[in-house]
C-alpha positions in Angstrom: 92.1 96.8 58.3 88.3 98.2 57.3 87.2 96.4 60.2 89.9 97.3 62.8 89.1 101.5 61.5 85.3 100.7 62.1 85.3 99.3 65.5 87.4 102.2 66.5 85.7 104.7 65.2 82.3 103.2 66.9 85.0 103.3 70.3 85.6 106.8 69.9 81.4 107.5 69.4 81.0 105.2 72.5 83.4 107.8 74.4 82.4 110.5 73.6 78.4 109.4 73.8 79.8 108.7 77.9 81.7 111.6 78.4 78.7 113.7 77.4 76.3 111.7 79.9 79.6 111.9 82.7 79.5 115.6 81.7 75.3 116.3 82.6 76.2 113.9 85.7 78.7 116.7 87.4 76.4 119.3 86.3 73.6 117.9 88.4 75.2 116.5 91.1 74.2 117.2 94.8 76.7 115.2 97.1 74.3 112.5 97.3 74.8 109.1 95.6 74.0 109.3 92.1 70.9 106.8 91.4 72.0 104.0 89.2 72.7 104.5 85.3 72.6 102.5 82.3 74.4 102.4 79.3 72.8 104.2 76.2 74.1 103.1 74.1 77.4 104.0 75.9 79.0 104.1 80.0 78.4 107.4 81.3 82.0 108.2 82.2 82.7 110.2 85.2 86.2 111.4 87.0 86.5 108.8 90.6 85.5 111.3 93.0 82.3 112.1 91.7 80.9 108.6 92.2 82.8 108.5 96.3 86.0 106.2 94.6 89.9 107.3 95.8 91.3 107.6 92.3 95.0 107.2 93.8 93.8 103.6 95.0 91.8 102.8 91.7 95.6 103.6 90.3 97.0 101.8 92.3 94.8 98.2 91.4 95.2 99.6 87.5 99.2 99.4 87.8 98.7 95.8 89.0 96.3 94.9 86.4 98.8 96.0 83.8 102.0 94.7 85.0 100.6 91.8 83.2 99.3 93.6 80.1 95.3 93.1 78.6 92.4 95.8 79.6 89.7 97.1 82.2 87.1 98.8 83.2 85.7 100.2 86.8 82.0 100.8 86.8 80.2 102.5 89.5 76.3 103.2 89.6 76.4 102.4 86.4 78.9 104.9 85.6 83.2 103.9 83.5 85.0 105.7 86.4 88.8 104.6 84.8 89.6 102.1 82.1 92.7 100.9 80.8 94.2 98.8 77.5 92.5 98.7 74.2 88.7 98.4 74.9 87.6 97.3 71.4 90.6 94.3 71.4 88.5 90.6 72.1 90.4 88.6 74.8 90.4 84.8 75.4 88.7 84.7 78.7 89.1 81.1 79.5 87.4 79.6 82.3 85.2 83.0 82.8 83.2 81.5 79.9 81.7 79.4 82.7 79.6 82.4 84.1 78.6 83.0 80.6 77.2 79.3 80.8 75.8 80.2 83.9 73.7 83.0 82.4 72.4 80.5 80.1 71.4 78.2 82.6 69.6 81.3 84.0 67.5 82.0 80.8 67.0 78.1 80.8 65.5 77.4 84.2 63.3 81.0 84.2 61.9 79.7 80.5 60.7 76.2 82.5 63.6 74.0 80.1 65.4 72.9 83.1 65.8 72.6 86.6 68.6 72.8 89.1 67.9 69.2 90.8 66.8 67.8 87.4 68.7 64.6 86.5 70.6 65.8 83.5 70.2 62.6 81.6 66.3 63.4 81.1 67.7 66.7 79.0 71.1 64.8 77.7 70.0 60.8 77.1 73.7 60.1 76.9 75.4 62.3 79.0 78.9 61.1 80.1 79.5 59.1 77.1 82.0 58.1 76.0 83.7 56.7 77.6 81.5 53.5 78.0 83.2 53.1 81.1 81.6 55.6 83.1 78.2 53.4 82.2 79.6 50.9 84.9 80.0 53.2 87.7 76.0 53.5 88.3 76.2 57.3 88.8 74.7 58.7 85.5 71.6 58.7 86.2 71.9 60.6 89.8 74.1 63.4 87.9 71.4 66.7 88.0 72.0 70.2 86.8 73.4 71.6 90.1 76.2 69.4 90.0 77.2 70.4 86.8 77.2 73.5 87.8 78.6 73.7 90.7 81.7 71.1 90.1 80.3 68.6 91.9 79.7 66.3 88.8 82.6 64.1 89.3 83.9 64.2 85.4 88.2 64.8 85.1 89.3 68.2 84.4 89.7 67.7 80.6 86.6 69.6 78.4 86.3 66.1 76.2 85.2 62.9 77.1 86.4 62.0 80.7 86.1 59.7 83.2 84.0 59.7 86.5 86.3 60.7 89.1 84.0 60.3 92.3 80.4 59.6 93.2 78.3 63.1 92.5 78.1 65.6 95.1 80.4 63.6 97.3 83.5 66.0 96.0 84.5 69.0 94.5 86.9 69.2 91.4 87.0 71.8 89.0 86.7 70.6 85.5 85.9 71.6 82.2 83.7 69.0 81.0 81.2 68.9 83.4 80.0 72.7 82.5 80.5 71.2 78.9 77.8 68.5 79.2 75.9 71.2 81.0 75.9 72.9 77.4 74.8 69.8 75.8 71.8 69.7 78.4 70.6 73.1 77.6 71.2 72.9 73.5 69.4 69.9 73.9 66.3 71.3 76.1 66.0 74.4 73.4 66.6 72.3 70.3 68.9 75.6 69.1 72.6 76.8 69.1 73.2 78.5 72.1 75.3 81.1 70.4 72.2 82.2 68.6 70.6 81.8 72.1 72.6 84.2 74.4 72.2 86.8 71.3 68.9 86.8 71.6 67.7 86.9 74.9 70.9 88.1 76.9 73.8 89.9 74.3 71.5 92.1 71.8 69.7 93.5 75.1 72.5 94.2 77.0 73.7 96.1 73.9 76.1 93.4 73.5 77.7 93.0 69.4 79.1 90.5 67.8 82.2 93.0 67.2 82.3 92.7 71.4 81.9 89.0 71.6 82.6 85.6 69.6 82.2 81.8 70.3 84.5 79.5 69.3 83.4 76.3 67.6 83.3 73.0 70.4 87.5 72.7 70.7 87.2 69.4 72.3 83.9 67.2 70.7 82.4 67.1 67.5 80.9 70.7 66.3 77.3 69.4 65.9 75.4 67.6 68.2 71.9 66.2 67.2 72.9 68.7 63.9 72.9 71.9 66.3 76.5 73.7 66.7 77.7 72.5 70.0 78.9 75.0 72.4 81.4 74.7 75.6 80.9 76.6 78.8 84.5 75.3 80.4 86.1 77.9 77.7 85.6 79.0 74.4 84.3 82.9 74.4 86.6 85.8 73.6 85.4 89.0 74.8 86.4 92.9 75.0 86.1 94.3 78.1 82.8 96.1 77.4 81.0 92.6 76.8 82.5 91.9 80.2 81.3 95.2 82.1 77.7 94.5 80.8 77.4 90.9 82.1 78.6 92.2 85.5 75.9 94.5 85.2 73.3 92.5 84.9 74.4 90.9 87.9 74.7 93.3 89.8 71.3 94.3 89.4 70.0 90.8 89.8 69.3 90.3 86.3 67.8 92.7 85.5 68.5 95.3 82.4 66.4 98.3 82.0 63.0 97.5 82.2 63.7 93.8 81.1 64.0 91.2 83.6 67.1 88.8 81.7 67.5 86.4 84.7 65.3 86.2 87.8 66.6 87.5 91.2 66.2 84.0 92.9 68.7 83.1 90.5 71.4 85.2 90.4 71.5 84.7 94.3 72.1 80.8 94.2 74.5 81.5 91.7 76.7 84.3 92.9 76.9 82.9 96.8 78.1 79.2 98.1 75.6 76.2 97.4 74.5 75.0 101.2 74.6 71.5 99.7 78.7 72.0 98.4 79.7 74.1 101.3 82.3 71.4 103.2 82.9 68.9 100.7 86.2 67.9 100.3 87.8 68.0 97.2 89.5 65.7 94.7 92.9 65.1 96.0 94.4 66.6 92.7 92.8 69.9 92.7 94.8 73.2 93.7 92.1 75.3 94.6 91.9 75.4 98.6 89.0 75.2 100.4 86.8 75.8 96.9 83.5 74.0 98.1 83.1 76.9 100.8 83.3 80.0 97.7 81.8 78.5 94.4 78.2 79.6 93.7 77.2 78.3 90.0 79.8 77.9 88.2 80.6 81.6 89.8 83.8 82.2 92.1 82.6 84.1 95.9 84.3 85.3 98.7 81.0 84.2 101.1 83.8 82.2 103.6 85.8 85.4 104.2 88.6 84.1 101.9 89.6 87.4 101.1 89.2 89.4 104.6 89.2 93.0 103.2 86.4 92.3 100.3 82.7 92.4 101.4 81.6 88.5 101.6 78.8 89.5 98.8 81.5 89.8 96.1 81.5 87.4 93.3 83.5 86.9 89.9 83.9 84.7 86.7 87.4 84.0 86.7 89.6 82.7 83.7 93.4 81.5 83.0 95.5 84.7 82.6 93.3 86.3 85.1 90.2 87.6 82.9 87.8 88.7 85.5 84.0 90.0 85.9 84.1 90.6 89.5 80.3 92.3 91.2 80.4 93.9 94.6 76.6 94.0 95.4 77.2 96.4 98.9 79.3 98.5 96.7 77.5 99.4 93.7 80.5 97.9 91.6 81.5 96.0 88.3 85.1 95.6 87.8 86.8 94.0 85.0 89.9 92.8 82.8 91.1 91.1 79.8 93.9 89.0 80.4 96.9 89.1 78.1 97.4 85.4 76.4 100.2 83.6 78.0 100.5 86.6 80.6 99.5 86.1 84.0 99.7 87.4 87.3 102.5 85.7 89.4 101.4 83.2 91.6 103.5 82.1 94.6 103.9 78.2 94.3 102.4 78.1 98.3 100.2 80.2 98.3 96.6 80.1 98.8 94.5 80.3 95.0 92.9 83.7 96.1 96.0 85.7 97.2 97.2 86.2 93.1 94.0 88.5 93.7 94.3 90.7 96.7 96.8 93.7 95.0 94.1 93.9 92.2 90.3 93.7 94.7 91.9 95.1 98.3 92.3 98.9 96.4 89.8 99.2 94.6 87.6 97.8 97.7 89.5 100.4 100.0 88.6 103.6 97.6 85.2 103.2 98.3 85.7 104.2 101.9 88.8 106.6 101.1 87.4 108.8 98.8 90.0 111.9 98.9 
């Protein structure tokens, strides 16, 4: 109970640290767009208007969110425009761990550790086994990091030890254990827990706590591998919606974080649009995820086919089950994101495409940028 009265009592400093800045913001303001802001140590927070947003719309997206409970957060220019839920409480995010890998990767290939065609057996000697079987298929050794990035690997959906489904990058299939030897590769390049990793070089910069964010222990293989705690990308972090906002933000200003370049630029652009070398595969007759190969970046979600007519085609997101999100709109200046509830999700029609669960929550908030009254 010590802890619970601490972290809120840091929330309520964090408030009122932004509502001060959001304060000095409308003091100063000409009409112009606001240059971009950071964080220090808390959001600015300003009313919708003041950053060009149509507050009724932003609503509007905020009613969705909720109708299946968790939290979120709007950012523009750098600035909390309208949050909702408990801020401090740590969600499950699921599969938007992935983009959390992806960072990693980030650090990993500007640092010289890795490359995207390396073959990931020269980081992992033993990657994809168990099961021996997958020894017999021939395609280990032609398995590099960009197709364990960009689900194009081959392994089952299952984060353990699974079977080769298909030759790599001859398919698409979303699956958990192919980010999950991804993880092996990189603890293996550093020689270090990537927990204690993403700390260091990407959470404590970003202002990031361990009150914000925790990583599980490996769910699905042994804890340690090569006596280093063994992390998974396919799932694993749980996350307030403040560590979430800050990620975005990094994005969004290509990896950059004050004066500290996190991620390189040439980076975050492979990974937040589709991969020229995925665009148009087909995939694995099992999957449910339409058309994926045309809007998957590295291990990032994109709407760079159109999929979703009324978003800009820049947008990206991490995406997880119950519909945690970390979506960045480049053209817009915009972070949005959400918590998802555990066990709640948004209703999904059984017919429908994988991105239309999406559209009541992106098409406002997209639409009060250019309906700002």
């Amino acid at each position: 109970m010590a802890q619970v009265a601490g972290r809120s009592l840091a929330w309520t400093w964090r408030g009122l640290l932004g509502g001060v800045a959001g304060i000095a913001l409308s003091l100063t303001a000409t009409g112009q767009e606001p240059a971009a802001a950071w964080p220090s140590p808390a959001w600015p927070v300003v009313a919708p208007a003041d950053v060009g947003l149509n507050g009724g719309l932003l609503e509007q997206a905020k009613a969705y969110a909720l109708s299946a409970g968790g939290s979120g957060m709007i950012v523009r220019h750098g600035r909390a425009v309208l949050r909702w839920g408990d801020q401090a409480q740590r969600y499950d995010i699921k599969s938007a761990t992935k983009s959390f890998g992806a960072t990693m990767l980030g650090v990993a290939i500007k640092d010289g550790k890795v490359a995207l065609d390396l073959p990931a057996r020269r980081c992992h000697p033993t990657l994809g086994v168990p099961p021996a079987s997958n020894v017999n298929t021939g395609w280990l050794d032609r398995i590099t990091i960009r197709h364990l990035a960009t689900q194009t690997a081959g392994f089952e959906k299952p984060g353990g030890y699974g079977t080769l489904l298909f030759e790599p990058g001859t398919q698409w299939f979303y699956s958990d254990a192919g980010p999950n030897w991804l993880a092996e590769c990189l603890t293996l390049a550093y020689g270090r827990d990537l927990d204690t990793l993403m700390f260091e070089r990407v959470f404590t910069p970003l202002g990031i706590s361990r009150d914000d964010l925790r990583w599980r222990d490996n769910q699905y293989r042994d804890h340690q591998i090569d006596g280093i705690s063994r992390r998974e990308f396919g799932a694993g972090i749980h996350a307030n919606v403040e560590a979430l906002s800050r990620l975005g933000y990094l994005y969004l200003r290509n990896g950059r974080w004050k004066d500290q370049q996190i991620l390189s630029e040439e980076f975050v652009g492979i990974a937040s649009r589709p991969v020229k070398a995925v665009v148009g595969l087909p995939e694995w007759p099992s999957d449910t995820h339409g058309n994926a190969s045309d809007h998957y970046g590295l291990l990032w979600w994109n709407n760079g086919d159109g999929a979703l007519a009324n978003v800009p085609r820049e947008a990206y997101w991490a995406w997880g089950l119950y519909d945690s999100l970390i979506i960045v709109v480049p053209s817009l200046d915009l972070v949005v994101v959400r918590g998802g509830a555990n066990g709640r999700q948004w209703p999904r029609a059984t017919d429908a495409d994988h991105y239309t669960v999406l559209r009541p929550f992106l098409e406002p908030i997209v639409a009060a940028a250019s309906r700002a009254k």
